[in-house]
C-alpha positions in Angstrom: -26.7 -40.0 17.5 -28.8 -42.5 15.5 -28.6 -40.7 12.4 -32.5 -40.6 12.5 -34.1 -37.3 11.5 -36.7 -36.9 14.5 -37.3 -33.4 13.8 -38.9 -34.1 10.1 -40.4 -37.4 11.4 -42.5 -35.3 13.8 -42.9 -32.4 11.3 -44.4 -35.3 9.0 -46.9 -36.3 11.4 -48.2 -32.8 12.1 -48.7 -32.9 7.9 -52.1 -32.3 7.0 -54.3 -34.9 5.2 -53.5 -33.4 1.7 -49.8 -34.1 2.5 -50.6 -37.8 3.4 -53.0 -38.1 0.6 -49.6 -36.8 -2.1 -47.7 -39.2 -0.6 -50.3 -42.7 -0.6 -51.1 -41.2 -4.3 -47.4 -41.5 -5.7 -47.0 -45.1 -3.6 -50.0 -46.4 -5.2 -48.8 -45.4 -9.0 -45.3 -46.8 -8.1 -46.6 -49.8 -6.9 -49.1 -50.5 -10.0 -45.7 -48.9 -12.4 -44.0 -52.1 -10.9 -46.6 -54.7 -11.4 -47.6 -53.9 -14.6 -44.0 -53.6 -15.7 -42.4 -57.1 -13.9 -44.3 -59.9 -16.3 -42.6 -57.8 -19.5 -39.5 -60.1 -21.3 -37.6 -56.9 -21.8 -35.7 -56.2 -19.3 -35.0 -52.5 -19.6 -38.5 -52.0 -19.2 -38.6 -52.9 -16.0 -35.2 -51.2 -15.0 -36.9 -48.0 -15.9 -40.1 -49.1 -14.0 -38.0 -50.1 -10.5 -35.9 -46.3 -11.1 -39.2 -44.3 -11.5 -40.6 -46.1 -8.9 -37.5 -45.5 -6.5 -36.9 -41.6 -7.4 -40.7 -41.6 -6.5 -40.4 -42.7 -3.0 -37.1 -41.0 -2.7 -38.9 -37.7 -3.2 -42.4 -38.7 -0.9 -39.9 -39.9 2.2 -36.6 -38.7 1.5 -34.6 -35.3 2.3 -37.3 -33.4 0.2 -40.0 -34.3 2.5 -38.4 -31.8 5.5 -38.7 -28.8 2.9 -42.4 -29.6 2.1 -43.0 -29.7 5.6 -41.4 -26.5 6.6 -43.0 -24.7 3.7 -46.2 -26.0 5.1 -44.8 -25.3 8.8 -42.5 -22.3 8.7 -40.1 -21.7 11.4 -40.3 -18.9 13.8 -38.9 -15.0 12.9 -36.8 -16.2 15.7 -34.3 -18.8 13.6 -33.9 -16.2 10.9 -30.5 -15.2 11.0 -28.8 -12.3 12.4 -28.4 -9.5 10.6 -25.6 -6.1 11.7 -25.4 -3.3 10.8 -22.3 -1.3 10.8 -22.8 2.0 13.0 -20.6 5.0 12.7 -18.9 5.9 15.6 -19.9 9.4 17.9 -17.0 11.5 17.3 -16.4 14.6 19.6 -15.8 17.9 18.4 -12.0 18.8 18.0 -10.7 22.0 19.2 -12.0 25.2 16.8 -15.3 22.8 15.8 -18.9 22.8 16.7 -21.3 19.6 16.2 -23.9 21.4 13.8 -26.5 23.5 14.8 -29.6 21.2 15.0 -30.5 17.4 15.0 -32.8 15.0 13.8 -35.9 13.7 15.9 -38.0 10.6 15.1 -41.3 11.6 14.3 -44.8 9.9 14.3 -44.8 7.1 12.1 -40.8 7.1 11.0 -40.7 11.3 9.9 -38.3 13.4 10.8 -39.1 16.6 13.0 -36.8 19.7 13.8 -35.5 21.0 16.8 -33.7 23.9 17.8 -30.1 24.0 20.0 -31.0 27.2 22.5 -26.8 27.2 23.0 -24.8 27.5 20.4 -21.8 26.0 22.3 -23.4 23.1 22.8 -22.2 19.9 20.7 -24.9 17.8 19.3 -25.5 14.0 18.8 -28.4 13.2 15.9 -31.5 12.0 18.4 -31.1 8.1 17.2 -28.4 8.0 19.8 -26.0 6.1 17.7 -25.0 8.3 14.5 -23.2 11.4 15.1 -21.7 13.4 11.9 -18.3 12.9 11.3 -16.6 15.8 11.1 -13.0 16.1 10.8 -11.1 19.1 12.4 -10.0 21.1 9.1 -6.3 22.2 9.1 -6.5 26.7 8.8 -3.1 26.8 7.2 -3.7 24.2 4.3 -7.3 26.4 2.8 -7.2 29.7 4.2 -10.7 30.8 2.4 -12.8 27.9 1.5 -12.6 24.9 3.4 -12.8 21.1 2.5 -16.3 19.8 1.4 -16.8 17.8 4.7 -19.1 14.7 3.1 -21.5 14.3 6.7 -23.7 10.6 7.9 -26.9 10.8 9.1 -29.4 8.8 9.4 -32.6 10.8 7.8 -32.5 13.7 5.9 -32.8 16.9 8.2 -34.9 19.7 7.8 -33.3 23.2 5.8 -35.2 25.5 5.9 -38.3 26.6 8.4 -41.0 29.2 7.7 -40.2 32.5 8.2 -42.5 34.1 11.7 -44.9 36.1 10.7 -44.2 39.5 9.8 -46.3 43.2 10.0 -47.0 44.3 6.4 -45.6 48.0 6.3 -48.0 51.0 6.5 -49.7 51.6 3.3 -52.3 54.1 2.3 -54.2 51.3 1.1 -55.4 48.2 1.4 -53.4 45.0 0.3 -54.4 43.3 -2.5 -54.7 39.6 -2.1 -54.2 37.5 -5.1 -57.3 35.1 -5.4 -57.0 31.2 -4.5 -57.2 30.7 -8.5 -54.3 33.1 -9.0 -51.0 31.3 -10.8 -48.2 31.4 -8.5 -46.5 33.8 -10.1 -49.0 36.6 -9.8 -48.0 39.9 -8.4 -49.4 41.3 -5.9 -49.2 45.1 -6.4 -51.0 47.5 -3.6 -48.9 46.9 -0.1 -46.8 44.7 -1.5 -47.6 42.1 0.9 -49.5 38.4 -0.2 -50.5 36.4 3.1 -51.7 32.5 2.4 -50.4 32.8 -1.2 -50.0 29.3 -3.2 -46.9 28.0 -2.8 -44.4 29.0 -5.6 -41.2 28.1 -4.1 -40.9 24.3 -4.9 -42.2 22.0 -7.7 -45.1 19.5 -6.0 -44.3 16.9 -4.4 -44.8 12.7 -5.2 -46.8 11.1 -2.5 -44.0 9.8 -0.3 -42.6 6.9 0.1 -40.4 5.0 1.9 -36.7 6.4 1.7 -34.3 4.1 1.0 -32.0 2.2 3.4 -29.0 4.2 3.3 -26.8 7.1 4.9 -27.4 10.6 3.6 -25.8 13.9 3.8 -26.9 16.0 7.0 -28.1 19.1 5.0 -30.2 20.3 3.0 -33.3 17.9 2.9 -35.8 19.9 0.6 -34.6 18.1 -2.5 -36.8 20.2 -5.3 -37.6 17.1 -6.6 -38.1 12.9 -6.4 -37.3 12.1 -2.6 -39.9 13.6 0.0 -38.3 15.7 3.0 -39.4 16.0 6.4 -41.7 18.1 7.7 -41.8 20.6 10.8 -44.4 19.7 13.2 -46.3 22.7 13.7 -48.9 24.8 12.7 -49.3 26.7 9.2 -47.4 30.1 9.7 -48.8 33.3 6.9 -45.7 33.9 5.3 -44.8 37.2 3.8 -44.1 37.2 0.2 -42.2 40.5 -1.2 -43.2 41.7 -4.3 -42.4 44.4 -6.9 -44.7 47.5 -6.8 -45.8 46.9 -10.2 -49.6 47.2 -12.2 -50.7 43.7 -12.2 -50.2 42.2 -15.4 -52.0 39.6 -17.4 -51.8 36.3 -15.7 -48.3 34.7 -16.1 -47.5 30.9 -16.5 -45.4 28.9 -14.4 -41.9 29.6 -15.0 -40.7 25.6 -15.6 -37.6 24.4 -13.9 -36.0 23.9 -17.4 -36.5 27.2 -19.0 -35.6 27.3 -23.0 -32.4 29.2 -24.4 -33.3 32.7 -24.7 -30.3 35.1 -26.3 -31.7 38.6 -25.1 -30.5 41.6 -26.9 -27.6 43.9 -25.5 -29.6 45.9 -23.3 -29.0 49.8 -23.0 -26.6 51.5 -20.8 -29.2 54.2 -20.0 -29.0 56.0 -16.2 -30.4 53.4 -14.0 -31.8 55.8 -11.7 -35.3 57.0 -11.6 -35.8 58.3 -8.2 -36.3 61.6 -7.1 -33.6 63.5 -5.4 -35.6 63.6 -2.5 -35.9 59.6 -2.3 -32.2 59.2 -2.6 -31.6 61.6 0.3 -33.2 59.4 2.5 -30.3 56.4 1.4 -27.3 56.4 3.4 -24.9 58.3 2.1 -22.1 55.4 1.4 -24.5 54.0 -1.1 -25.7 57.2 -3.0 -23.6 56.6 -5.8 -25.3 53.6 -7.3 -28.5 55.6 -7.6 -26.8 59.0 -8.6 -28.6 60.4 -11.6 -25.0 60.7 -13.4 -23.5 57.6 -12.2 -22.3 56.2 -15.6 -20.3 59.6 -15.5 -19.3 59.5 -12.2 -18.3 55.9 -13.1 -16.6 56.6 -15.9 -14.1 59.2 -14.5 -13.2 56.7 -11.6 -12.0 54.1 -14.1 -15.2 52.5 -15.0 -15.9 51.9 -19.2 -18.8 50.9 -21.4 -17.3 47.7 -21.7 -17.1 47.0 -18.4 -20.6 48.7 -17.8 -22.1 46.0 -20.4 -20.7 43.4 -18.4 -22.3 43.5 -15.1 -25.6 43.8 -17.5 -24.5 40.6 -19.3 -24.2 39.1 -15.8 -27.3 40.3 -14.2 -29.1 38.9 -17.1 -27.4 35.5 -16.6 -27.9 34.8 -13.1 -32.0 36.0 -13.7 -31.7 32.9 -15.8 -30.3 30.6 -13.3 -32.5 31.3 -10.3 -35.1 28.7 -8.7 -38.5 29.4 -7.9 -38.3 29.5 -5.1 -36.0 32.7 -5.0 -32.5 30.4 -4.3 -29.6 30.4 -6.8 -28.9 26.3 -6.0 -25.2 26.0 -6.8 -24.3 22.4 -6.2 -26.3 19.2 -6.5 -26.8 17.5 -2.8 -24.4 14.3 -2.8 -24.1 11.5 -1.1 -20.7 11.0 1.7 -19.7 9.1 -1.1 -20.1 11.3 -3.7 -22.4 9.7 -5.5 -25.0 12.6 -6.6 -28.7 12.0 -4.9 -31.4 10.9 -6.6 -34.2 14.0 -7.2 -31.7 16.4 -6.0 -30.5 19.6 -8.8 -28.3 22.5 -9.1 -28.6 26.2 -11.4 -27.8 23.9 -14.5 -31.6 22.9 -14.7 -32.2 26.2 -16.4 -29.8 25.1 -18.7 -30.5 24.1 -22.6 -30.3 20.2 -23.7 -26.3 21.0 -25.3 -25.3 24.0 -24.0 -25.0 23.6 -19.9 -23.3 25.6 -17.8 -20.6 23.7 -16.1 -19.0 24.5 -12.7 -21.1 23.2 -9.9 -20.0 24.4 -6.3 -18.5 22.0 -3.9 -20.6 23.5 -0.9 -24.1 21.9 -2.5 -25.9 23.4 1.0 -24.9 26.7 0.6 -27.6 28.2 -1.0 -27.8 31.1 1.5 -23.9 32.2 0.6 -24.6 32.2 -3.5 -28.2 33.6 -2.6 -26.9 36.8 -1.4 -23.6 37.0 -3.4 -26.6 37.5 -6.1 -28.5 39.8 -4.2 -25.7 42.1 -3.5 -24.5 42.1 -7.6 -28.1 43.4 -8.1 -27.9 45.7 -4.9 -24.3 46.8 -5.9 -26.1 47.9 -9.3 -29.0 50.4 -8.0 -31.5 47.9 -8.1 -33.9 46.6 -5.7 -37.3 44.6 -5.4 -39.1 47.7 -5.3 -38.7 48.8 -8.8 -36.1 48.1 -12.1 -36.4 45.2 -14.3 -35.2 42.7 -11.8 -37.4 43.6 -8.8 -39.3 39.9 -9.1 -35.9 38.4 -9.2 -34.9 40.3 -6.2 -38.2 40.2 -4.2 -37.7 36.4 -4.6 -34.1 36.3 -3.5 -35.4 38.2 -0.3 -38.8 36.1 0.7 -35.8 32.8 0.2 -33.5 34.0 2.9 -36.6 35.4 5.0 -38.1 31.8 4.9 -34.5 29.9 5.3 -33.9 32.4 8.7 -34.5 31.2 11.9 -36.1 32.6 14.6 -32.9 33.6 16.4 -31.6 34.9 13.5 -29.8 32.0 11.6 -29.1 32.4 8.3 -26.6 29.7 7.9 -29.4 27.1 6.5 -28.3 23.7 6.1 -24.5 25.0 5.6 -21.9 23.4 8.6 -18.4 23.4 6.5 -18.5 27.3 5.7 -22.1 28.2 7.5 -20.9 31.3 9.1 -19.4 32.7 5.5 -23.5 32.5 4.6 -24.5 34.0 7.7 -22.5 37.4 7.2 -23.5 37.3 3.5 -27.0 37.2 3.9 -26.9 39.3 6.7 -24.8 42.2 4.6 -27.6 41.3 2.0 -30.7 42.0 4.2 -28.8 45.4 5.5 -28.2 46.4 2.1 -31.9 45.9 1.4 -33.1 47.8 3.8 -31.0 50.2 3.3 -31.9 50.8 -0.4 -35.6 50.1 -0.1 -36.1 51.3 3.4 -38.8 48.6 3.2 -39.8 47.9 7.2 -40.2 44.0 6.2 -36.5 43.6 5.5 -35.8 45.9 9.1 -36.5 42.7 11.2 -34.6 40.0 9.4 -31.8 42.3 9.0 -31.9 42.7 12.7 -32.5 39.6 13.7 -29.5 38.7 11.7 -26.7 41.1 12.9 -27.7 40.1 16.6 -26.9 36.2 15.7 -23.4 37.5 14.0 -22.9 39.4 17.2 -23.5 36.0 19.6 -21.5 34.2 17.4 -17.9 35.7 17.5 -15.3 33.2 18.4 -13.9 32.6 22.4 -11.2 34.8 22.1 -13.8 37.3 21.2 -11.7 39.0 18.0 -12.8 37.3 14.8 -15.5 34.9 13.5 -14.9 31.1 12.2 -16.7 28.5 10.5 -18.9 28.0 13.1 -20.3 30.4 16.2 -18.4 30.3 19.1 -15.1 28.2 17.8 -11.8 28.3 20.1 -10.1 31.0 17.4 -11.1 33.2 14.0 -9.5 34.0 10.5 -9.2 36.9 9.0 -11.0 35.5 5.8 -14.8 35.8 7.7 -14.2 39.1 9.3 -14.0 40.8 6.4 -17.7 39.8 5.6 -18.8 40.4 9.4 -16.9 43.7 8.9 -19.1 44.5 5.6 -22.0 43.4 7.4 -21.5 45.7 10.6 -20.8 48.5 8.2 -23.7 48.1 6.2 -25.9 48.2 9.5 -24.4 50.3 11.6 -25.4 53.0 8.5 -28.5 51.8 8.3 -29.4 52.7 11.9 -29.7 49.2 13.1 -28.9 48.1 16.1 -25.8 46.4 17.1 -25.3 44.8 20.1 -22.1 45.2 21.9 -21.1 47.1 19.1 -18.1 49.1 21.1 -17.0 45.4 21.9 -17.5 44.0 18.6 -14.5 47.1 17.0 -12.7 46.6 19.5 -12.4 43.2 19.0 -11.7 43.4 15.2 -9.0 45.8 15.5 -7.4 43.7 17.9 -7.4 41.2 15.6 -6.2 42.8 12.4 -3.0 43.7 14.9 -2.3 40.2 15.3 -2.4 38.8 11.9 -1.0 42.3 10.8 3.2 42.1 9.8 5.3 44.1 7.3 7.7 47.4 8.3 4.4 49.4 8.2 1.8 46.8 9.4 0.1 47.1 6.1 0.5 43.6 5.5 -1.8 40.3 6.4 -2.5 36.9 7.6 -5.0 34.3 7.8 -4.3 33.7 11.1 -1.0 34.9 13.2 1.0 31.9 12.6 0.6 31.7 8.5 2.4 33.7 6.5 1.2 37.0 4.9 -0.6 36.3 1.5 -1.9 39.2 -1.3 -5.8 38.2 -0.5 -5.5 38.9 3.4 -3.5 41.6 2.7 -6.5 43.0 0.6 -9.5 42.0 2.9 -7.7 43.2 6.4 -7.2 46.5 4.6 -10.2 46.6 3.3 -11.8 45.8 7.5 -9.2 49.1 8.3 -10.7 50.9 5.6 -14.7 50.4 6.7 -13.9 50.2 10.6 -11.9 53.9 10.0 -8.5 53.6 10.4 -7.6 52.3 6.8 -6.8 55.9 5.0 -3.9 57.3 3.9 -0.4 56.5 5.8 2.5 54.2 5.6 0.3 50.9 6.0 -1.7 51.9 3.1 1.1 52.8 1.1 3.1 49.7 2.0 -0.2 47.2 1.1 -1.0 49.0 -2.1 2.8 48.4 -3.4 2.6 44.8 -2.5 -0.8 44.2 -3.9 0.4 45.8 -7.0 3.5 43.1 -7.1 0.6 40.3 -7.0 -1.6 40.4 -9.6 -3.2 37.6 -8.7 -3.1 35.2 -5.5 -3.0 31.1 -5.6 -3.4 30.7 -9.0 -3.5 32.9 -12.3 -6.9 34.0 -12.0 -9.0 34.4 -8.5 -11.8 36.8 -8.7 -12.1 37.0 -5.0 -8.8 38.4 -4.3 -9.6 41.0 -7.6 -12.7 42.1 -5.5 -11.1 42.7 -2.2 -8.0 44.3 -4.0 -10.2 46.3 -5.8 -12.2 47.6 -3.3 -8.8 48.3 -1.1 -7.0 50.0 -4.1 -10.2 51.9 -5.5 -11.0 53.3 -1.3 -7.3 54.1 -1.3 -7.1 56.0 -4.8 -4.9 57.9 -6.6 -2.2 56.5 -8.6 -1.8 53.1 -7.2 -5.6 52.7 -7.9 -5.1 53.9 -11.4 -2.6 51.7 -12.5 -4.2 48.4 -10.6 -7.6 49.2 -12.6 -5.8 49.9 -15.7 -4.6 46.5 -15.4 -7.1 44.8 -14.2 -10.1 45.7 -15.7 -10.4 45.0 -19.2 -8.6 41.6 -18.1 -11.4 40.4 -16.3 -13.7 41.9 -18.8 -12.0 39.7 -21.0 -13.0 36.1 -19.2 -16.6 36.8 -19.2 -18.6 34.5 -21.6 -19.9 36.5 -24.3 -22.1 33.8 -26.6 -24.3 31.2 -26.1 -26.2 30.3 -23.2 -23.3 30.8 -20.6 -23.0 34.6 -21.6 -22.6 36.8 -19.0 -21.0 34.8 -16.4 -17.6 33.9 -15.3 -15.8 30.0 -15.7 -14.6 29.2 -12.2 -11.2 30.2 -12.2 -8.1 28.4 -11.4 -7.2 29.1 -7.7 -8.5 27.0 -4.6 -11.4 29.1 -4.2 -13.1 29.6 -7.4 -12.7 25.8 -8.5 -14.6 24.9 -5.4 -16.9 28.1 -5.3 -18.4 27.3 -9.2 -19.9 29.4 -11.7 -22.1 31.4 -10.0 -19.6 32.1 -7.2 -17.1 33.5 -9.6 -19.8 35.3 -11.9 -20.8 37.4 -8.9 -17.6 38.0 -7.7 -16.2 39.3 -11.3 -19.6 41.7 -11.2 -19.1 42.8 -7.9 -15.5 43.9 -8.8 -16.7 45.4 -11.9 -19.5 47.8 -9.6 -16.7 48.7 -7.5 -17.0 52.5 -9.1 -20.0 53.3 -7.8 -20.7 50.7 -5.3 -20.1 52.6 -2.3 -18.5 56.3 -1.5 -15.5 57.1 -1.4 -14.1 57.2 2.2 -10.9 58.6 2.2 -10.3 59.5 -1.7 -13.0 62.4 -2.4 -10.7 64.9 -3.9 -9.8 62.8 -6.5 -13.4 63.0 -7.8 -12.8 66.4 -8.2 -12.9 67.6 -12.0 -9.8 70.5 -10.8 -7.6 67.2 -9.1 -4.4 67.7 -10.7 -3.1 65.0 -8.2 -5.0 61.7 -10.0 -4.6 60.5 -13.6 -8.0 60.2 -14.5 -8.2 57.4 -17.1 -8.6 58.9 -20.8 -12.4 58.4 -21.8 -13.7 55.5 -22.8 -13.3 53.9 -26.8 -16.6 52.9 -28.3 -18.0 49.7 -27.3 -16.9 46.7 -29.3 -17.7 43.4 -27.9 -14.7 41.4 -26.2 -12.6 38.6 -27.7 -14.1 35.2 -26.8 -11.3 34.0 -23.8 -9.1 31.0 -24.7 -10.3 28.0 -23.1 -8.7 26.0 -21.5 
């Protein structure tokens, strides 16, 4: 009311002595400034006396003094101000969607833990209680394949992968042979196949950790291979099971770095691939005999297949040995931030790259490592090779001991993948039953089991088809051609699959519904859409495995109208040419003929065939490839290009025939001359 300043008047007599001591200190040298200065004749001499003197008390009792005081007195935490902080809000799961699959727990001393969802219909809020993940319902008819990149808040990194359970090494004349505690990581271990306790080979170390830094990150993939630490699973050290190729131990081997330097191998040698006895391959199932055939490349050759085309799958086999982690992962897409913005630590495939000459075409699904991981695997397995012998059995063993670490316990293989999770699941899981199938090795059996009893829980409501995510209101057509593959692969494997009367049953029921055309050869992404070339291709290709696909008027009717689209959704799209291609090759005769004849030496023709990027594919132009990337499409083009002797014939035999008048066998092949460099574009 006064205008008096009580609060520093009583701060001033709480002071300590020093304080009062200043102040007396700069009176006294005022005062004796003044008296020396007053007697003087000049008279700015004692103007500039009385203004020191002045400023001098104005600074010992004036509005400074409050400020020396609190500095010497701070005030409470209390009169700090407020600060908010802007919280996202819980958003419930629209109809079709599931909140992801696990959440985030705090953890002794700020870390992280895991926890796993028992239901999988069960939405879930992150454990802070306040955060949930944003995830907006995604429109079927507007991406029929590959969905939106969903950018998803949380607030600490979550956990991608746990350790694989412990699994029985297979029966083995004799003993395993442990690598020693001073072996590199990158030692083989070559009796039993089987290295328990091994050093870690499947990251780069760690920094200590530290403090993460104040700010949202993507709910995903948390391992970051380098810079940022992630969180760790609270529980005990679990052996894990490391598969390896049956080879002689060799002289110890350095680490492979993260960075490897260019390398231009030599065109390797389209020598038979096979080496087994006949009595091995008799134990294989009989739908994937031909890619261990001892005349395959003959057999492949009067199907359609060339030397070119032969020299390309090698070129690509080579290239993706050269993009794969460490760990075993082929790591398509750099983690980002919701806002894009690229995380700190956090790579992609293009770290194997050389300094000027990187391969571009990063995937948009950066947590799908599981998907591109067995895409990969299956190019290999489509090829006759496997992790138990060939010159990619390390590259393949690792592949395999990645997806066995990355599964959960009930069978998960989705990893930190929400936006197209399921697509990974039936990938690996047609990857592990291919495996097992090749190698017979028992160590894959489980997985692969584990695995095709998750895909089974995990159809959608209506019980037809399979979405994004287990147990969404309705399926697409798009995902049930891998569950389809998957089934396929298992069900001539002798695994078991539950409810597997129910799970046909189902599938056929939906391929009627998004079926159309005068024949019912045609299909949909879902009933309401309208009938496109690449769900034309996959349904018939789900006819074709489930065994009602052969020869008839909806064959004939989808064969002419793939052959009036040779492409779908842009001028290139390698995953339509693989499911038209296994649909027209299955089908045969002359509408196979003519759909090779234009097809193949056109996608021959895109393949990279110098520098560091030979062997693979540029993402192509549709919706799918530009958001699948490089490897994606590389595997995809390969994949096509094994078609000849990637699995039997189901319904075409006769026209394997060397007296089949009926089919006009391609004329044979020209001598190898290396394809035209594509345009770019």
């Amino acid at each position: 009311m006064t205008g008096l300043d009580l609060e520093s008047f009583l701060l001033l007599l709480r002071a300590d002595p020093g304080a009062w001591a200043l102040g007396a200190l700069v009176l006294a040298a005022a005062t004796i400034l003044v008296w020396v200065s007053w007697g003087s004749r000049n008279a700015i001499r004692k103007c500039l006396a009385l203004s020191v003197a002045g400023h001098a008390l104005l600074l010992v009792g004036g509005g400074s003094v409050p400020a020396v005081i609190r500095a010497i007195h701070p005030r409470p935490a209390d009169d700090e101000p407020e600060r908010h902080v802007r919280v996202a809000p819980v958003v419930e799961p629209g109809p079709g969607e599931n909140a992801a699959r696990a959440f985030v727990a705090a953890g002794e001393g700020g870390r992280a833990g895991v926890a796993a969802i028992d239901r999988l219909d069960v939405p879930v809020a992150l454990a802070s209680g306040r955060i949930a993940a944003e995830r907006p319902a995604i429109d079927p008819s507007s991406v029929p394949v590959m969905p939106e990149p969903t950018p998803l808040e949380a607030p600490a990194l979550a956990a991608a992968t746990l350790a694989a359970p412990e699994l029985p090494p297979p029966p083995s004349p004799e003993p395993a042979t442990i690598a020693p505690a001073s072996a590199p990581p990158e030692a083989i271990v070559a009796a039993g196949d089987v290295a328990l306790d091994a050093p870690e080979v499947h990251e780069p170390p760690r920094p200590p950790e530290t403090e993460a830094p104040q700010r949202n990150v993507p709910l995903g993939d948390a391992r970051l291979r380098s810079g940022r630490p992630r969180p760790r699973v609270a529980e005990p050290p679990t052996p894990r099971v490391e598969l390896a190729a049956p080879q002689p131990a060799p002289a110890p081997l350095a680490v492979v770095p993260l960075r490897a330097p260019p390398v231009e191998p030599p065109a390797p040698a389209l020598a038979e691939l096979s080496s087994r006895p006949s009595e091995a391959i008799a134990k294989i199932p009989e739908i994937y005999r031909p890619r261990l055939e001892a005349d395959r490349s003959t057999r492949a050759q009067r199907a359609g297949a060339s030397r070119a085309s032969e020299l390309a799958v090698e070129r690509a086999l080579d290239w993706l040995a050269r993009h794969q982690d460490v760990d075993g992962r082929w790591d398509g897409g750099t983690a980002r931030y919701s806002d894009g913005e690229a995380v700190e630590g956090d790579d992609d495939f293009t770290v194997h790259c050389p300094k000027g000459d990187v391969c571009f075409g990063e995937c948009a699904y950066w947590e799908a490592d599981s998907g591109l991981t067995a895409l990969a695997l299956l190019t290999y397995l489509g090829a006759g090779h496997t992790h138990k012998e060939g010159e990619y059995a390390r590259v393949i063993a690792r592949g395999f001991t990645f997806l066995m670490r990355l599964q959960k316990p009930d069978g998960d293989l989705r990893g930190a993948s929400q936006t197209v999770g399921m697509y990974c699941h039936a990938m690996a899981t047609l990857a592990l039953c291919e495996g097992y199938a090749l190698s017979r090795d028992e160590r894959l059996r489980g997985p692969a089991e584990r695995a095709v009893a998750f895909l089974a829980r995990s159809r959608a409501a209506d019980g037809q088809s399979w979405r994004y995510a287990p147990g969404a209101a309705v399926g697409d057509t798009s995902i049930l051609g891998w569950v389809v593959m998957a089934l396929k692969s298992a069900r001539e494997s002798n695994l078991p699959i539950p409810d597997r009367a129910s799970l046909d049953r189902g599938a056929a029921t939906w391929l009627d519904r998004v079926s159309d055309g005068d024949s019912k050869g045609l299909a949909k992404y879902q009933p309401a859409d309208k009938v496109t070339p690449t769900m034309t291709a996959e349904a018939w290709v789900c006819r074709q495995f489930l065994g009602f696909g052969g020869p008839g008027p909806a064959s004939a009717e989808a064969a002419a109208y793939l052959l009036d689209h040779e492409s779908d959704r842009g001028e290139t799209n390698v995953y339509y040419w693989y499911y038209a291609t296994l649909a027209m090759y299955q089908h045969g005769g002359k509408p196979w003929t003519e759909w090779n004849a234009r097809l193949r030496d056109r996608l021959i023709s895109l393949q990279r065939t110098s520098g560091h990027m030979s062997g693979s594919w540029d993402p192509d132009d549709s919706i799918y490839g530009s958001r699948g990337g490089r490897i994606y499409c590389t595997t995809f083009a390969a994949l096509t290009l094994e078609v000849y002797y990637r699995y039997l014939r189901l319904y075409d035999a006769p026209n394997l025939a060397e007296d089949d008048d009926d089919e006009e066998l391609p004329a044979p092949a020209p001598p190898l001359t290396a394809p035209a460099e594509p345009s770019r574009r």
